[in-house]
Residue frames as qw, qx, qy, qz and C-alpha x, y, z in Angstrom:
[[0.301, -0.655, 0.571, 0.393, 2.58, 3.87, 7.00],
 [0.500, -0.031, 0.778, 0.380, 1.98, 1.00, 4.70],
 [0.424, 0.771, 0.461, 0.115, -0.53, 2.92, 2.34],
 [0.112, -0.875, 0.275, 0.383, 1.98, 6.33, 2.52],
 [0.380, -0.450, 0.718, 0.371, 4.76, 4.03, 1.10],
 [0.489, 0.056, 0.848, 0.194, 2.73, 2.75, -1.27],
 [0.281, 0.925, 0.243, -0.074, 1.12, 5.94, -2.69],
 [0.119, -0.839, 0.286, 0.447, 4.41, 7.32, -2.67],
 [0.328, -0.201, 0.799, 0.463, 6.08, 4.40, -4.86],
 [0.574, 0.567, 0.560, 0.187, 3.10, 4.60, -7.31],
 [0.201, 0.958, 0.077, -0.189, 3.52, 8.18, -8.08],
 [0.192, -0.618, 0.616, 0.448, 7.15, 7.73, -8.53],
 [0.349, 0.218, 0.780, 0.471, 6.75, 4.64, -11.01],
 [0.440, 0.781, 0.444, -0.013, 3.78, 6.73, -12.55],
 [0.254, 0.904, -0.183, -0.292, 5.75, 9.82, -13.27],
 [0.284, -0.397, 0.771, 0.409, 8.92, 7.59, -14.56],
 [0.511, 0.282, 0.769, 0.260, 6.67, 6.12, -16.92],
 [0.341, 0.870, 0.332, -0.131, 4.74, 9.27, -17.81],
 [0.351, -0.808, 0.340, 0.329, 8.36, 10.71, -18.20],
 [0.298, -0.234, 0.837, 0.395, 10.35, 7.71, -20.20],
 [0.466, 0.623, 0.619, 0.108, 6.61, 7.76, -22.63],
 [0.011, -0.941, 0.080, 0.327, 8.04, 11.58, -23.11],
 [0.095, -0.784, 0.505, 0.348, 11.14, 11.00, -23.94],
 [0.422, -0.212, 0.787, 0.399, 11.04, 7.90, -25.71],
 [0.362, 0.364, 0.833, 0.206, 7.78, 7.84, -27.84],
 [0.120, 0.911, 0.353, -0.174, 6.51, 11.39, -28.01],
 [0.269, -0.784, 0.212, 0.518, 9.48, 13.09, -28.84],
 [0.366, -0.177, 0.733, 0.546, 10.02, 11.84, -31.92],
 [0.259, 0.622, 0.713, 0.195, 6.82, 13.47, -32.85],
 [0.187, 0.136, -0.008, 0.973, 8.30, 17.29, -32.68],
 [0.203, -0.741, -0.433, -0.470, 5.63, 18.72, -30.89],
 [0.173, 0.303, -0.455, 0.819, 7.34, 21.16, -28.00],
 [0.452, -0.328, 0.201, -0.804, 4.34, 21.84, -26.12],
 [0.913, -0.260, -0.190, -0.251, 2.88, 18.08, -25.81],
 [0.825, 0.041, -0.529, 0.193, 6.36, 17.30, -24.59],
 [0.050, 0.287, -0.501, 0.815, 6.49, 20.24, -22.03],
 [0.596, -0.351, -0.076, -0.718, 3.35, 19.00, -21.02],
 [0.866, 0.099, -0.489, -0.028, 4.49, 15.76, -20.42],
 [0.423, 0.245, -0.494, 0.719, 7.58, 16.78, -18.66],
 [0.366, -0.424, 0.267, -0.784, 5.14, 19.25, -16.23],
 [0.885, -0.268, -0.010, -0.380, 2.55, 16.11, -15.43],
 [0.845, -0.032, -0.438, 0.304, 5.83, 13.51, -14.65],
 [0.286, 0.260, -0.410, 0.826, 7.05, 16.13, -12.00],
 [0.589, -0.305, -0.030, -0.748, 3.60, 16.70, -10.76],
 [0.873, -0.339, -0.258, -0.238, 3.09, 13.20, -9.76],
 [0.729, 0.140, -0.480, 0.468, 6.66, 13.21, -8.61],
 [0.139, -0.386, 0.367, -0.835, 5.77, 16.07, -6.29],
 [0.741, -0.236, -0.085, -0.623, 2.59, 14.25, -5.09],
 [0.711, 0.047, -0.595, 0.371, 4.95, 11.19, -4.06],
 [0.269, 0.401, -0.433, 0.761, 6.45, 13.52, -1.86],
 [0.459, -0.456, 0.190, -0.738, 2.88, 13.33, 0.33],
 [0.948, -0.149, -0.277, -0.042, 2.82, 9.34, 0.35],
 [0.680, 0.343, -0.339, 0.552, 6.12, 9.79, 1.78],
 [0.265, -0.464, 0.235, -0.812, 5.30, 12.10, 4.40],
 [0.858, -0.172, 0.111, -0.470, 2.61, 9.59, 5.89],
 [0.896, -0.077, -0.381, 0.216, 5.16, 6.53, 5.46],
 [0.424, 0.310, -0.442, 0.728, 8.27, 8.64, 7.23],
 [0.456, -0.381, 0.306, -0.744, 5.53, 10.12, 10.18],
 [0.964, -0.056, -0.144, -0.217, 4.25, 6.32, 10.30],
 [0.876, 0.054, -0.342, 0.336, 7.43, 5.07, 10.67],
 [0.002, 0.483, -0.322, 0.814, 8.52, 7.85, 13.41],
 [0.695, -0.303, 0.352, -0.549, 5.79, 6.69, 15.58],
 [0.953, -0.200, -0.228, 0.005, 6.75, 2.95, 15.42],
 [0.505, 0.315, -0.536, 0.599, 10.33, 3.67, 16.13],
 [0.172, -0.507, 0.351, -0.769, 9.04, 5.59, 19.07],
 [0.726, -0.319, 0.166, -0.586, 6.75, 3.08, 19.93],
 [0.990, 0.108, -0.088, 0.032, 8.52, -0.40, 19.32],
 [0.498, -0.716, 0.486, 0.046, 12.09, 0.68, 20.18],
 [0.903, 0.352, 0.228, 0.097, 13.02, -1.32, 16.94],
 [0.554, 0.471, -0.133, 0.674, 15.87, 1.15, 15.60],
 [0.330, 0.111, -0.180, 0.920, 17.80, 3.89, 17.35],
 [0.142, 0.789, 0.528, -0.279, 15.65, 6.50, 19.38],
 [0.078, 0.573, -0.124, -0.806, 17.19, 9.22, 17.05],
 [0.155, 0.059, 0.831, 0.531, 15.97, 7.62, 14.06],
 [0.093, 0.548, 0.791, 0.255, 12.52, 9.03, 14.77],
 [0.073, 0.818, 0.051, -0.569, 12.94, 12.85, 15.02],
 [0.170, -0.505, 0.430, 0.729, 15.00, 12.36, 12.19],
 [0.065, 0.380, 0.883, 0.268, 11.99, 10.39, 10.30],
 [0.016, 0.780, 0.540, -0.317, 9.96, 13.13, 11.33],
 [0.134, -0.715, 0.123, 0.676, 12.25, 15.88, 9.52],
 [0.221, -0.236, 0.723, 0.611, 12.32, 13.76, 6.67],
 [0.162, 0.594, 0.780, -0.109, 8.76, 13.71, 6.63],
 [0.079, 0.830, 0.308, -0.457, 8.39, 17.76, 6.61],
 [0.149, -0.462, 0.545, 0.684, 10.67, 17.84, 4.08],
 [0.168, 0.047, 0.880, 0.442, 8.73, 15.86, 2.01],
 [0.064, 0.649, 0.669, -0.355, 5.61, 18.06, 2.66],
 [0.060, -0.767, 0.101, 0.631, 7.30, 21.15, 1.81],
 [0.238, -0.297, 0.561, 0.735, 8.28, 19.99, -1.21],
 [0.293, 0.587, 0.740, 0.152, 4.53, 20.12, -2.53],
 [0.032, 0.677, -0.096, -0.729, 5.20, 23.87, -2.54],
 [0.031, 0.218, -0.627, -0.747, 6.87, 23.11, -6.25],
 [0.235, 0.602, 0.758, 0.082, 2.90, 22.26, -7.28],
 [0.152, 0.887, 0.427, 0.094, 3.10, 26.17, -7.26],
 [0.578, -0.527, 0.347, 0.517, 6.38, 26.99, -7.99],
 [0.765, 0.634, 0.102, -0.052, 7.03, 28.59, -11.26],
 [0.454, 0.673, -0.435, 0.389, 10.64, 29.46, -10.93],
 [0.108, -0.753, 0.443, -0.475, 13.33, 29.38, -8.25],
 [0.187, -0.357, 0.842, -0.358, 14.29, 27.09, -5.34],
 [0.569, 0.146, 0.702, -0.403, 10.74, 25.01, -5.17],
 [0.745, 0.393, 0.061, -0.535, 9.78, 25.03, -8.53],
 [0.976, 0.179, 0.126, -0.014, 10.73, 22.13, -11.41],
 [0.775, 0.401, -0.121, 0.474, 14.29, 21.63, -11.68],
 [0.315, -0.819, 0.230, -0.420, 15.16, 23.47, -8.54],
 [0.503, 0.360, -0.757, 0.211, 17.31, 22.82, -6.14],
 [0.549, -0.275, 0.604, -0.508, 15.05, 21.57, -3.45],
 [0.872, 0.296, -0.198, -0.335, 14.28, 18.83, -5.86],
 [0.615, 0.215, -0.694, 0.307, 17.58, 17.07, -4.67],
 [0.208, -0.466, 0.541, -0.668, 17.32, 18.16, -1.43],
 [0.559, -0.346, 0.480, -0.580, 14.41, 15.70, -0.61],
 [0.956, 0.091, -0.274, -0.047, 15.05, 12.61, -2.51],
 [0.482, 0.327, -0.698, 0.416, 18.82, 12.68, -0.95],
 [0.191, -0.188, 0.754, -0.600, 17.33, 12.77, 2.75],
 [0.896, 0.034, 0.075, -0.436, 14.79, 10.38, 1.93],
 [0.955, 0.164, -0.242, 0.054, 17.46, 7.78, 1.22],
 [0.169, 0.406, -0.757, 0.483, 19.88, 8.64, 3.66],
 [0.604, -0.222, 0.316, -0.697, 16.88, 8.04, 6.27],
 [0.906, 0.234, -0.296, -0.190, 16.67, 4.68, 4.16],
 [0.702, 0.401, -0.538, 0.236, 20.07, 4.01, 4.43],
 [0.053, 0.424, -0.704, 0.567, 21.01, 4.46, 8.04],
 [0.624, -0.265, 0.430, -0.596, 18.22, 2.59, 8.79],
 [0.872, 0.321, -0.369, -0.024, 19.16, -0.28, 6.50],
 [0.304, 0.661, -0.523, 0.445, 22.36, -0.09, 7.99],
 [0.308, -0.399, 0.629, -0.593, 21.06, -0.20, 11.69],
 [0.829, 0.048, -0.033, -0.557, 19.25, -3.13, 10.56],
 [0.778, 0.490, -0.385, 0.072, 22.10, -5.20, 9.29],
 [0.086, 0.657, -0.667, 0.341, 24.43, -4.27, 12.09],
 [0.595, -0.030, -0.801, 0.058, 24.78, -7.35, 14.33],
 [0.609, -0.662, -0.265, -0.347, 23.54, -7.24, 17.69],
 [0.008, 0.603, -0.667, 0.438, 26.17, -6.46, 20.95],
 [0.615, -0.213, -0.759, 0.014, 26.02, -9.70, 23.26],
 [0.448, -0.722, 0.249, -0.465, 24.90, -8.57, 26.84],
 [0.305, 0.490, -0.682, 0.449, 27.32, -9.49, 29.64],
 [0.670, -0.556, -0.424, -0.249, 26.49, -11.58, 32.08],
 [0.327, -0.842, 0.269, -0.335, 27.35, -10.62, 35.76],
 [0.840, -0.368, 0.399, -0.024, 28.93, -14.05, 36.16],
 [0.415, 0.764, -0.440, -0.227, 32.31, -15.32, 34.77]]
């Protein structure tokens, strides 16, 4: 789980960098093609996130299941958020349409990757119910 998460957050910071080196420093050298190249290889690694992610959201499916730490629905629904993030290596061979760059599965699996975040932030935060004792 911890090496998923942590393959997944390099690839994101790599392609943001490989991305913001596009748009801030290369572009200003007018060369279309080195900056569609650019643009292709910061979406590439941003697909390739999508597998570190997989392996933290299946990692973190089996502790819920096994530790009983959050909600049991919190780990089917870690598991969907996982396959989502599998599927979305399709757009590695995606030239057009739903999977490919600038499609609209591209939102699809950062927004349930951070809802999955968030409701489990949430269930983290929430205070604990006091249990009742049988005596009054």
């Amino acid at each position: 789980m911890l090496a998923g998460g942590v393959a997944a957050a390099s690839m994101v910071i790599a392609g943001t960098e490989v991305l913001n080196g596009a748009v801030f420093q290369v572009a200003s050298a007018g060369d279309p093609n080195l900056n569609h190249a650019l643009y292709d290889v910061a979406n590439d690694l941003f697909f390739a996130s999508g597998f570190g992610f997989a392996a933290f959201f299946a990692g973190a499916a089996v502790g819920v299941r096994v530790t009983g730490g959050l909600p049991s629905a919190m780990a089917p629904a870690a598991l969907v958020v996982a396959l989502v993030n599998l599927v979305g290596g399709v757009g590695f061979f995606a030239k057009s349409g739903f999977f490919a760059i600038g499609g609209a599965f591209g939102f699809i699996g950062p927004l349930v990757t951070l809802l999955w975040i968030l409701a489990a932030s949430i269930v983290m935060v929430r205070p604990v119910p006091m249990a009742r004792s049988g005596t009054a």
